[in-house]
Residue, then its C-alpha position, 0 to 999 in steps of 0.5 A: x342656256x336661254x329660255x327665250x324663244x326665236x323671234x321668228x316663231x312670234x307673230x305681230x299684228x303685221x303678219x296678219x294684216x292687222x297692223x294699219x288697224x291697231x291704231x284705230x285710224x281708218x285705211x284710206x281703202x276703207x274710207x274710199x269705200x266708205x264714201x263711196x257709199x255715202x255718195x250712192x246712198x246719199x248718206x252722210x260720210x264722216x272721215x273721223x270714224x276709226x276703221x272698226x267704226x267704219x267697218x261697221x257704217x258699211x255693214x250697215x249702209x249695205x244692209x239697210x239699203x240693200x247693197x252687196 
């Protein structure tokens, strides 16, 4: 008798849209968003930020410049 569960019950991140983050690498829709952004605010947009990174440099610009 096996005690090993069916794969079927067990989630990986790419059940639930986590898989292109666990790298760190950003997606190319968050660096699209993220410059343009940068392109409205006039501020800096840097390509190597991981997309956490990245996620939180357009909370940030949105805040300080008041961006919905």
């Amino acid at each position: 008798m096996s005690t090993k569960q069916p794969a079927d019950i067990v989630a990986g991140p790419q059940s639930i849209g986590l898989a292109e983050t666990d790298s760190g690498e950003i997606t190319e829709q968050t660096a699209a968003e993220l410059r343009a952004l940068c392109d409205k605010t006039g501020e800096p947009f840097d390509g190597n930020l991981t997309e956490a990174q990245a996620q939180k440099r357009i909370a940030a610009l949105r805040e300080v410049h008041e961006l919905d």
